[in-house]
C-alpha positions, 0 to 999 in steps of 0.5 A: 218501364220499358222504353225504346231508343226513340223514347230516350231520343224524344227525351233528349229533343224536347229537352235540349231543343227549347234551351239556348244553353251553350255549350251543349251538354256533353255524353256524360252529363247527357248519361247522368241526367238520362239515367236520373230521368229513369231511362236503362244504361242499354237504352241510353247508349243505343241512343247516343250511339244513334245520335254519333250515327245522326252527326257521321252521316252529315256527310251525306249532304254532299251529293251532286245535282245529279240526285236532286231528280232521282227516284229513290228504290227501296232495298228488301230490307227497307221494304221489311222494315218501312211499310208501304205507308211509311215510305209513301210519307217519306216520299211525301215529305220530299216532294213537299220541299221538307226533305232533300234526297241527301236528308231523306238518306239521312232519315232512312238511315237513322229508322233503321238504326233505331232497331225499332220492330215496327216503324210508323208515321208518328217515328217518322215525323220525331226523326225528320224534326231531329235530322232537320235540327241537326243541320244548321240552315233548316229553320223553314223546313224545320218549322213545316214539319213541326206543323206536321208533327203537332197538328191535331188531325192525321188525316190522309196524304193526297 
């Protein structure tokens, strides 16, 4: 079974998001109930490794007003790795209010780090619902996008 990173974060988030159970389950019992689940040691430190950079980056919230009506330009690298489409849906997903510039630095960090060869939309929307978990005060923004990742159509953006 070859999974991904994201397939072990996925697993992580439907979990853990549902249960009111504190205090949270610490690394090593989070390694011992991935690897009872069949994830690969490899996979599962990628993606706790992933998850420190999700709590490191919280500091990105801190940006001044200055950036509230900013337009975000994409490197090369981001380009290589975040499609047309994707960074459209990122862009999006801050115009609709789900997303701050802060949260959406957040969200662009935490796709590339996922070391994934091909990124979409369907990424795109888990990652958002875990960055929005992460930060205390997101419950609307969070229930939007819960909207968007399970609604049953994926029609076009206008």
């Amino acid at each position: 079974m070859k999974e991904n990173v994201l397939d072990v974060l996925m697993y992580l988030f439907e979990t853990y998001v549902e249960t009111e159970e504190d205090p949270e389950p610490d690394q090593n019992e989070l390694r011992m109930e991935l690897s009872r689940a069949g994830f690969g040691d490899s996979e599962i430190e990628r993606a706790l490794e992933w998850l420190d950079g999700l709590t490191d980056q919280q500091e990105c919230l801190n940006y001044g007003n200055q950036t509230a009506h900013a337009t975000r330009i994409f490197n090369d690298f981001e380009h290589e790795r975040l499609d047309t489409f994707c960074r459209g849906y990122i862009t999006y997903l801050e115009q609709a209010g789900i997303l701050s510039p802060p949260q959406r630095e957040i969200l662009v960090d935490r796709l590339l780090a996922l070391e994934s060869e091909d990124i979409d939309v369907e990424q795109i929307k888990w990652v958002v619902l875990m960055v929005l978990f992460s930060q205390p005060g997101q419950e609307l923004a969070y229930a939007r996008m819960e909207d968007l990742v399970f609604e049953e159509g994926t029609g076009s953006i206008h």
